[in-house]
N, C-alpha and C positions, 0 to 999 in steps of 0.2 A: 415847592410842594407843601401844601399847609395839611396840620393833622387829618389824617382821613377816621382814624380809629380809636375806640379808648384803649382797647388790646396795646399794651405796651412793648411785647413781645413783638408784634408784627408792626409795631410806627418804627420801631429799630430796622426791623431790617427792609423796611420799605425806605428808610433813608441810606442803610449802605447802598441800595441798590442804585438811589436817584446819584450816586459818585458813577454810576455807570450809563444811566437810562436816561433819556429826556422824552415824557411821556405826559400827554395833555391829562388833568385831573380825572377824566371819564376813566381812563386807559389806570391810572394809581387804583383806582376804587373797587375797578375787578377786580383788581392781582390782591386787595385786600380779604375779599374771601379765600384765597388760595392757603390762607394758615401760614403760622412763621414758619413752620417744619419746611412747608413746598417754597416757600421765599429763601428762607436759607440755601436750600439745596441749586434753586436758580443762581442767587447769586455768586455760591460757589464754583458751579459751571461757568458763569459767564469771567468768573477771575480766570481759574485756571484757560479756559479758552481764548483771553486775552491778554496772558502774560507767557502763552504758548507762541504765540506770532513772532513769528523771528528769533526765534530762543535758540537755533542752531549756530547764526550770525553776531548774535551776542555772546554766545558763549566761545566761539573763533575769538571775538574780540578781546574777551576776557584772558584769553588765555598766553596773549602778548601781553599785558601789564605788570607780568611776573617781571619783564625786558626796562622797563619802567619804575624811577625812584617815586617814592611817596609823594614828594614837592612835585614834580611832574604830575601823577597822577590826578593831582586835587586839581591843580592847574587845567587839564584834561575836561576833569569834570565840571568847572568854569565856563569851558570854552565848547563844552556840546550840550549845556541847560538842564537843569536836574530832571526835567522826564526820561533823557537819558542815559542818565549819569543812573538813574534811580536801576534803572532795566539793566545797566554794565555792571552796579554794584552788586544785582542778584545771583550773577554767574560768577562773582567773583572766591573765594577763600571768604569767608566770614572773618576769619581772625587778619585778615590781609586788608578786608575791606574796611573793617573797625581804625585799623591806622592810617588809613583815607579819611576816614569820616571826621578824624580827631583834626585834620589839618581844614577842615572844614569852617564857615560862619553857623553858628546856630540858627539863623533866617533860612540860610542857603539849605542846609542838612534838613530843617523840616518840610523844605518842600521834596526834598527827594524822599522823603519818608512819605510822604502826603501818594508820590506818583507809584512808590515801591509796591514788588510783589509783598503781601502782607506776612506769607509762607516762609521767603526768603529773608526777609528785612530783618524779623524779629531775633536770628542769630547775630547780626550785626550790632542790632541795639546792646542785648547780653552783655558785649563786650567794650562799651564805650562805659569811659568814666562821667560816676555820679554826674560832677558840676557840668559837664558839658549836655548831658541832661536834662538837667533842672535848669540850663539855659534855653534850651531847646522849646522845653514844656512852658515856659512864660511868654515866651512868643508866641506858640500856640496858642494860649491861653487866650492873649489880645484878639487873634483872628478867630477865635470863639471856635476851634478846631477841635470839639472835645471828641467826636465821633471818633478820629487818627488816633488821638491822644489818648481814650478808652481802648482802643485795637492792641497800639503798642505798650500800653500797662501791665500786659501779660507778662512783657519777654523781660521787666527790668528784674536786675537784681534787687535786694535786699536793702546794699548803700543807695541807692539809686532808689530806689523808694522815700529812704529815708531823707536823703538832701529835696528829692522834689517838696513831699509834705511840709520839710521844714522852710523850703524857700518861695513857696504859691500860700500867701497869706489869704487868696481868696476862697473860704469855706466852700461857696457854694460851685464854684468851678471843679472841687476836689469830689466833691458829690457829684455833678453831674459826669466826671471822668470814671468815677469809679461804677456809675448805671451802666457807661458804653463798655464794659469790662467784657468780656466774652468768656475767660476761663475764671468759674466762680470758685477752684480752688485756691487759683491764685488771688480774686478779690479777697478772702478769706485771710491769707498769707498778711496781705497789705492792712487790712482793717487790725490783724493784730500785732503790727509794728506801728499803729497809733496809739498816742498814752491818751487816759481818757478824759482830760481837756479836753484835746484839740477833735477828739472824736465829738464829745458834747456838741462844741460848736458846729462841727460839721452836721450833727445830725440837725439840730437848729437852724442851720441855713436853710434846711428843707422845710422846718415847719414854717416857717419867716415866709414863704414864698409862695402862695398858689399853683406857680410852675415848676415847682421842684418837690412838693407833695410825692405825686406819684414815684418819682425818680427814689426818692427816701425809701420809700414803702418797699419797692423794688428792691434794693440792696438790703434791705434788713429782712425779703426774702429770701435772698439766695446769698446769705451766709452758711456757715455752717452754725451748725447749734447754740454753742454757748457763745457765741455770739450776735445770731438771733435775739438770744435773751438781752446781752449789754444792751443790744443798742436799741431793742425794745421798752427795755427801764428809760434807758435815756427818752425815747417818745413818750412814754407813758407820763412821765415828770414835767409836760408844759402845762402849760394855763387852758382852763377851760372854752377860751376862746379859741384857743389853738387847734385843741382836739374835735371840739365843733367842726373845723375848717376841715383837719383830716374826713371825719366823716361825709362831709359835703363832696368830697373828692373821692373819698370808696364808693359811693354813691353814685355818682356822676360816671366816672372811669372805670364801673366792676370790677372794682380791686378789693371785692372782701375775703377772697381767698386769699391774698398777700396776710392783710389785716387779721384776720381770726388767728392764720397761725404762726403771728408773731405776740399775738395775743395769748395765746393757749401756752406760750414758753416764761412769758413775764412775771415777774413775783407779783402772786398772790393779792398783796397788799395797795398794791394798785386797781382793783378789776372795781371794788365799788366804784373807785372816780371813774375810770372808763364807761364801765354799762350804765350810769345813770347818766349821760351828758342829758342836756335837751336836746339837741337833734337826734336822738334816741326815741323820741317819744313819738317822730312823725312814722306814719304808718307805712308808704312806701318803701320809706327807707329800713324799716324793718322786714319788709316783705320781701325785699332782694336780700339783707344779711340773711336771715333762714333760708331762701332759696340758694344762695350761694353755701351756706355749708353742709344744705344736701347733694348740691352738684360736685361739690370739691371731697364730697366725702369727710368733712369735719366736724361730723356733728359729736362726735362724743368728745371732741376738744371742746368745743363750744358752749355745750351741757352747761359743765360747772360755769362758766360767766353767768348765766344766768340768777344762777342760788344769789349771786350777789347785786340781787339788782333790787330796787326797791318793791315794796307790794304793789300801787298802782303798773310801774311796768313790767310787773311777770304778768299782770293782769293782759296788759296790751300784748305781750309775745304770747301768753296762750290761746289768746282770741286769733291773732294774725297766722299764729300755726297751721291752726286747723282752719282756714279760710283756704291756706292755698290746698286744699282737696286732701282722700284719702293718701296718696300715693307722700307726700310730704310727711304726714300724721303717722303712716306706717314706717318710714326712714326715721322719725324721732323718737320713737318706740322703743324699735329695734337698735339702736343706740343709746338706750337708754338700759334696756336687756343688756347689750353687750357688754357695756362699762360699769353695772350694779349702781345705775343713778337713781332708782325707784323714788326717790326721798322727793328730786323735782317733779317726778314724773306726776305723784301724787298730790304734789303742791300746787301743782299748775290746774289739774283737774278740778280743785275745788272756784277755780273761777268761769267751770265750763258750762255752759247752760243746755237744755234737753234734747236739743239739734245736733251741738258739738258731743255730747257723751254718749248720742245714740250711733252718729259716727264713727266714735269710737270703739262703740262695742261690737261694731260691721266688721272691722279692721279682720283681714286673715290672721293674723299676729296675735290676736286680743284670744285667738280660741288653739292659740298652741297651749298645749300642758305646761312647757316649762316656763312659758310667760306668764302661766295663770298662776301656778305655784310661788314664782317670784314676787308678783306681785298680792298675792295671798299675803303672803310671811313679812313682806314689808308693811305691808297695809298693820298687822297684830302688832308690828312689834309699834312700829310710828304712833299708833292712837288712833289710823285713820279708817279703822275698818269700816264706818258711817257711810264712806266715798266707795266700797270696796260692794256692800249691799248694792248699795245707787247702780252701779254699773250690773252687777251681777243679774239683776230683774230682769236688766236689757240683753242679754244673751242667747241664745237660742239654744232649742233641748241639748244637744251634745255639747255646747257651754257650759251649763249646769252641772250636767252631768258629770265633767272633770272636778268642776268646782268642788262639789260632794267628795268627788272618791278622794279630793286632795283633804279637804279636811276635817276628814276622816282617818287620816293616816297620826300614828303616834298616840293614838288612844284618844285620837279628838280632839287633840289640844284646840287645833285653826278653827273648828266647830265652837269649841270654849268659847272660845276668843268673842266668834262674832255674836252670841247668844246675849254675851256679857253685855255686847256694846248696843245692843238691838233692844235694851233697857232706854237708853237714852237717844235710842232713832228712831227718828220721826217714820213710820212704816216699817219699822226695824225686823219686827217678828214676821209682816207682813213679807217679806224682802225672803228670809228665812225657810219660811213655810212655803215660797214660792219655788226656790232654789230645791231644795227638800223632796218636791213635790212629783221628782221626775224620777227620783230612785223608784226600782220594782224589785230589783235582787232581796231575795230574803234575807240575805247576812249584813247588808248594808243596812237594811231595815232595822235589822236587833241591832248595830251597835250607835243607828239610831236613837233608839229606846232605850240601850242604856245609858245614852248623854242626857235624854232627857229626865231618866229617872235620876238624876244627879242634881236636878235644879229643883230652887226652893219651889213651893208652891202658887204663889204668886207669879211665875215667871213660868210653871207647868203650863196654868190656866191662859194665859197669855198666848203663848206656842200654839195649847189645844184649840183656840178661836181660831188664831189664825190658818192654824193646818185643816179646820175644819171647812172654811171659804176656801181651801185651794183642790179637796178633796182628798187630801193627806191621810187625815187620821185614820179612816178607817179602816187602810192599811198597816197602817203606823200603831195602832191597837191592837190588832192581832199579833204583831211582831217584839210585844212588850216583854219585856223577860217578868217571870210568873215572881 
């Protein structure tokens, strides 16, 4: 069965299943829509349903070799073929069957592990010593049996971790055993009984490799946390050509949800070299990162990599944002609101041209109050209030309208602010006296009119032109404090 899918989740357990199925390619590619969840659950069924077959006559049999010395029993097991020997050993005492298994060949014992209920076996394994083990797992090793060899990694102990890692000198077989892992608390368990040499080079066998990319990526997702983070530093520390390659492969196999949030855990000091690669700079490839961390829901992890990207490429991610439509533009907002990122939010804007900031200011979001307020107070405090006008023109009356009553609140300060800045913008006053122009309440008028009786003269006259093209004033005259 060759890869049907980039989904790394469902090629797993499309290959536990082919240990059971023999199914022409057309027949693998349906069951590839079915999602890992409905694959998993078949091939659970299909174990228990065919480890149930005869389980009452097995377990008659099992229940004579109490009658039976150990040297005999192995002998037994010899003499009826590890399929089984594998099916006898499941009904047996676990701690009974462990001192079977020790008088065992390590060739012989892996195939009976290979035929074994998976349920069953794994208390057996528990109980066998380390070296017999990590004899076990070199053999596998050779017959490239990493699939078994990931199943029963759950059930080893701790010395038995330890003697395998130190006697399988091959990195990338340790990797690709530790992707078939199935309980990720125990991968977790294992990843930190490696010291972090030997974990270095393991994770390096994954960058080394095309075909072991994704499998990397994978385990450094489903660690737990602070481990995430090691072995993310560890990725983050190859060569630029290396990381190109990773990208080629998030890219190719949708794996940037792996990617961003082992990204989003890594120190800090690394995100320049990360977000500036050159395969960062291709546009598809940025169209699926951003779509991938509004479908993974990562965007305010994601956020912050960007502040550290160069200018040309905030340039490129704020064009390709807003390209993939409102519904995108609204998700990076809103994460932007949620995690107080206003600072990119406004940085990015100043490379958005009359189409993208009109879209903008369409956005539902764009005319909530406390997005307006947010983005008011950061606009004052940043310098950017110039970007803050631009937008505001484009709003529609009940836009404005908030815009006003917000500030206007605290004696005017936000009003200050932007009167200040509307000196050295290009339409500044214009911008002003447009926003301005939708109040009608009398008291918002007076304390109007008292902001503006605060400003020099120069800056009066200025105001009164322009309020006068918007129809302002004449209102705004009347409401003058005497």
């Amino acid at each position: 069965m060759n890869d049907l899918t980039p989904n790394l989740e469902i090629q797993v357990e499309l290959e536990k299943l082919a240990q059971y199925l023999t199914l022409d390619d057309t027949t693998w590619q349906a069951l590839v829509d079915a999602g890992a969840a409905n694959l998993r659950e078949l091939r659970e069924h299909i174990e228990q349903e065919m480890y149930n077959q005869h389980r009452k006559g097995f377990q008659h049999l099992a229940s004579w070799t109490r009658w039976l010395s150990i040297k005999q029993l192995a002998k037994l097991a010899y003499a009826i073929g590890a399929k089984m020997a594998a099916r006898l050993v499941g009904e047996m005492d676990p701690y009974f069957a462990a001192k079977v298994a020790r008088r065992l060949t390590p060739d012989f014992l892996g195939e009976v592990a290979a035929q074994a209920d998976p349920r069953k076996i794994r208390e057996v394994i528990r109980r066998l010593p380390a070296e017999l083990i990590s004899q076990v797992a070199l053999k596998q090793i050779q017959e490239k049996q990493f699939l078994l060899l990931g199943r029963f990694a759950d059930a080893l102990s701790a010395p038995s971790i330890r003697e395998v890692v130190n006697t399988v000198k091959d990195d990338g077989a340790l990797l690709t055993i530790a992707f078939y892992m199935e309980n990720t608390t125990q991968l977790s368990n294992v990843i930190r009984m490696i010291d972090n040499s030997r974990l270095a080079s393991i994770v390096r066998s994954g960058t080394e490799n095309a075909d072991l990319w994704p499998k990397a990526i994978w385990v450094i997702d489903h660690v737990e946390g602070e481990l995430k983070s090691r072995l993310g530093n560890i990725m983050a520390e190859q060569d630029e050509r290396t990381l190109d390659s990773l990208v080629d492969v998030a890219h190719r196999q949708q794996l940037w949800g792996p990617v961003l949030r082992a990204l989003s855990v890594i120190n800090p000091r690394y995100h320049r070299k990360i977000v500036n690669l050159p395969s960062l700079r291709n546009s598809a490839v940025l169209t699926d990162l951003v779509n991938a961390a509004v479908s993974k829901n990562l965007l305010e992890e994601t956020l912050p990599l960007v502040n550290a990207m160069q200018r040309d490429y905030r340039e490129v991610v704020a064009h390709t944002a807003l390209r993939q439509g409102e519904e995108v533009a609204e998700a990076v907002v809103q994460a932007a609101h949620q995690s107080g990122q206003w600072d990119l939010i406004l940085d990015l804007a100043q490379f958005l041209g009359d189409d993208e900031r009109n879209m903008l200011a369409r956005l539902p979001i764009s005319h909530n109050p406390s997005v307006i307020e947010a983005l008011m107070r950061n606009a004052a405090k940043l310098g950017k209030t110039d970007l803050l006008l631009d937008f505001a023109r484009r709003f529609h009356r009940e836009g404005l309208q908030t815009v006003v009553e917000i500030s206007l609140r605290d004696g005017g300060d936000l009003l200050q602010a932007f009167l200040d800045a509307a000196r050295d913008t290009r339409d500044g006053w214009q911008a002003i006296a447009t926003a301005v122009s939708v109040v009608d309440a009398p008291d918002m008028l007076r304390d109007i009119g008292r902001i503006y009786q605060r400003q020099n003269p120069q800056d009066q006259q200025a105001f009164r032109e322009a309020a006068n093209e918007t129809g302002l004033w004449s209102r705004l005259e009347q409401a003058l404090p005497a």
